[in-house]
N, C-alpha and C positions, 0 to 999 in steps of 0.2 A: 683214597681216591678209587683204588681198584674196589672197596665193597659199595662204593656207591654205585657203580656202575653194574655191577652185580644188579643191585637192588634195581635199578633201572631195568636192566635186561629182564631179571624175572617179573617185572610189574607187566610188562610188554607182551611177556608170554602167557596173562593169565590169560582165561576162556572166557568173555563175560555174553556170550549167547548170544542170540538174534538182536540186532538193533530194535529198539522201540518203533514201532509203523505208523502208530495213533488211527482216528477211525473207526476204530471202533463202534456199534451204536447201541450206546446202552439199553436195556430193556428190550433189545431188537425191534428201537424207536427211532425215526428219524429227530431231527431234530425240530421240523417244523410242531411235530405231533406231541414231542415231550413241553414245548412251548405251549401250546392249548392244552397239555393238562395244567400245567400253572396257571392260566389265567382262568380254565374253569374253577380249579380250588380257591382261589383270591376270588373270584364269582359267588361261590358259595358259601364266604365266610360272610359278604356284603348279605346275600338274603338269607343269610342264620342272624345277623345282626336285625333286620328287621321284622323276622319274625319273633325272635326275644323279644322286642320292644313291643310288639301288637300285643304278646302274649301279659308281659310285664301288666302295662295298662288295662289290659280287659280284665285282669285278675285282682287290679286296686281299686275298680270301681265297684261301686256296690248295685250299678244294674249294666246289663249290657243288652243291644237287640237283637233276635231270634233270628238266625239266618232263616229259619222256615218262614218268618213271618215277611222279612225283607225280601228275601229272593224267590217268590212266589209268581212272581210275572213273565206269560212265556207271549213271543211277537203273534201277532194277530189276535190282540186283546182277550187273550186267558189269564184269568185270576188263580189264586188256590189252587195253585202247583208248585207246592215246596222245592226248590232247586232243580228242579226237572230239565228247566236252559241251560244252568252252569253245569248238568252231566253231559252235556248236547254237546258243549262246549272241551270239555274233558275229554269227552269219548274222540271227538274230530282232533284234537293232536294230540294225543293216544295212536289214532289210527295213521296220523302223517310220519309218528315214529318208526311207524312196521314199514310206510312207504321208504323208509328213511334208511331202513334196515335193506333190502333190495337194491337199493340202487347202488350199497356199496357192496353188496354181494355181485351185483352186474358189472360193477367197477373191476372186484379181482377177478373176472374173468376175461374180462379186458373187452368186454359187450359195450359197446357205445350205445347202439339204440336202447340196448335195455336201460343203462342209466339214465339218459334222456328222458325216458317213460316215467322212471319211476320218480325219479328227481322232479320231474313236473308235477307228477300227482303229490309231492310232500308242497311244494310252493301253493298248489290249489290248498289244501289241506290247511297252512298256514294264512293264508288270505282269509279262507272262513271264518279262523279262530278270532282273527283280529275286527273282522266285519261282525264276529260274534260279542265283541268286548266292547264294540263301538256303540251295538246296538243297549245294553246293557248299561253303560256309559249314561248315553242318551236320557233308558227312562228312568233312572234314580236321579239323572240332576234336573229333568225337567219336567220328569211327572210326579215324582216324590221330594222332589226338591232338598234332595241330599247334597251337600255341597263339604267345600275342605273345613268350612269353620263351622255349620250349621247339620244338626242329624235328630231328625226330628221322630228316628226311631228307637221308642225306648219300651221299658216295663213297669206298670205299676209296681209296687212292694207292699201293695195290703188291698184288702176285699173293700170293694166300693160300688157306687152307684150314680151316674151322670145325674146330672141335673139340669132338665130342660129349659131354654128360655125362658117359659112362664113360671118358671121356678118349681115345676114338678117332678118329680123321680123319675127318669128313664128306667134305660137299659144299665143291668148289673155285671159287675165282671168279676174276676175273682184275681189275689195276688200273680204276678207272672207273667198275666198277660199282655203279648203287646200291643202298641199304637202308633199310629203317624200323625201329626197333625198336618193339616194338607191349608195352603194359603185361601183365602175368601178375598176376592176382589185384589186382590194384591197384597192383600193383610195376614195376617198366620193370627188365624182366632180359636184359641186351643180354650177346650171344652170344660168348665165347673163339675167335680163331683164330690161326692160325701164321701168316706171313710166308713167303713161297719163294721173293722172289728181292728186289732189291738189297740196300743196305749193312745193311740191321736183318735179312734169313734168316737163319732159326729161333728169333726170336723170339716169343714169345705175347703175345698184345695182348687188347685186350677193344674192343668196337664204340662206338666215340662218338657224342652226339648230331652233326648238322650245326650249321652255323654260321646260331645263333641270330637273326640280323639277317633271316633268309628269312623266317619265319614276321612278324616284326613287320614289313617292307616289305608284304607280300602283302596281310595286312589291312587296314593303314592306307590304303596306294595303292588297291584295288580297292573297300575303304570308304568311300574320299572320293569314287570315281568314283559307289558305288551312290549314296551320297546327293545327288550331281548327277542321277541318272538320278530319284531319290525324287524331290527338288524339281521334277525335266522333269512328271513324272504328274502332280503337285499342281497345276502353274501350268495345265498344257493341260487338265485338269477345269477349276480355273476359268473359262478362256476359253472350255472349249467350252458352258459352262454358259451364258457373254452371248450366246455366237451362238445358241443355241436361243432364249432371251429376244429376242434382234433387237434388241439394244444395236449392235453394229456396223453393222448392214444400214443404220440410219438416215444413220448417218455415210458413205456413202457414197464410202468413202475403201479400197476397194479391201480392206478385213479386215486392215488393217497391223497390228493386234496379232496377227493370227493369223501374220503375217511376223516379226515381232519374236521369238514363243516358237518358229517353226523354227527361226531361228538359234540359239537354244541350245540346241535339239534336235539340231542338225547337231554344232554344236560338243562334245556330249557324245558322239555316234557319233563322231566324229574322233579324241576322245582318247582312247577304248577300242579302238581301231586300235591307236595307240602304243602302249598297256599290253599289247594284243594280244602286239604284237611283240617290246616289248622284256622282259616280265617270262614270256609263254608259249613265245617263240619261239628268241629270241637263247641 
């Protein structure tokens, strides 16, 4: 009995240090901020997925269409300007990211007007990009009449030469290059030409659509990106709505929701880089 109590008393006397406090913030992250890096990585595994698949498909067909040849169309009826709009369009949330960057630099200073400023000028910024996508939108579905199941931009695979109504030899073209066919009266009348050289010369053919998966990647991938950039304008009106009201200013914690919505701001320019590259460029 007496060594139990022993044992008792010395357990009593050991020293086991400062009680645990918890609170801690890992990463020196609050916890709203460590949340938004989770959903941007689960973000990013959804547009790595998609772009695998674009990549997959364009790499199993045996032709695909020439972004130079597709995205050649800038507003106020200019031809034969290879991707010139989709860097217009790059460069402007490109630049709403640097706005983007400021406004949380005027955040930790605890600058209300300055954020205001600059926060406005990323919303302008984003509004563009999206009025830039619409516009873009616009003239592939209804002046090229590119659609989700229809793509009517593809590439020969051999040296030929049309063949005119009356049945005479046009214009020659060489393997590679591309074409649209464009509807006639409401009808899609794609053009007769001869074959000139390997195993199928002197054969007549007729112009095929391209390979239909272009048109449905295009929309869906740069659809899912706009309505990330949608949701970017919606959320940063709201925040920038509190910081005018001086809900943040009180809290005197540096505008970290205004830190919070850059990082999804960045993260939506980052992954319009990728689609940049791999769906405008590669």
């Amino acid at each position: 009995m007496s060594d139990h109590t022993t044992v008792v008393e010395a357990h009593h006397e050991v020293d086991y240090g400062p009680a645990w406090q918890g609170g801690d913030q890992p990463l020196k992250s609050g916890y709203g901020k460590l949340m938004m890096w989770y959903f941007l990585l689960s973000d990013a595994f959804t547009f790595s997925g998609f772009l695998i698949a674009y990549a997959a498909l364009r790499f199993s067909s045996a032709t695909w269409p020439e972004a130079d040849f597709v995205f050649s169309t800038f507003p106020g009826g200019f031809h034969h300007m290879p991707l010139i709009f989709v860097t217009v369009m790059t460069f402007i949330l490109i630049l709403s990211s640097v706005t983007m960057v400021r406004a949380v630099q005027e955040g930790k200073e605890e600058n209300q007007k300055g954020v205001v400023f600059w926060m406005g000028l990323t919303i302008i910024g984003g509004l563009a990009f999206l009025g830039c996508q619409a516009w873009e939108w616009n003239n592939l579905i209804n002046e090229e009449s590119v659609t989700l199941y229809t793509n009517p931009f593809s590439k020969y695979d051999a040296d030929g030469v049309y063949i005119n109504a009356d049945g005479s030899e046009g214009e020659t073209f060489k393997a590679g290059t591309g074409y649209i066919i464009h509807k006639h009266h409401g009808e899609w009348a794609p053009k007769k030409y001869k074959v000139t050289s390997g195993p199928e010369a002197g054969k007549v053919k007729s112009q095929v659509f391209g390979p239909r998966e272009f048109g449905a990647l295009f929309f869906i991938i740069t659809g899912f990106h706009g309505f990330h950039v949608f949701s970017g304008v919606l959320f940063l009106l709201i925040i920038l709505l509190n910081v005018v009201s001086g809900i943040y200013k009180k809290r005197k914690n540096g505008y970290e929701m205004v830190e919070k919505i850059g990082l999804y701001w960045h993260f939506v320019d980052l992954v319009w880089v990728f689609v940049f590259l791999v769906f405008y460029l590669l």
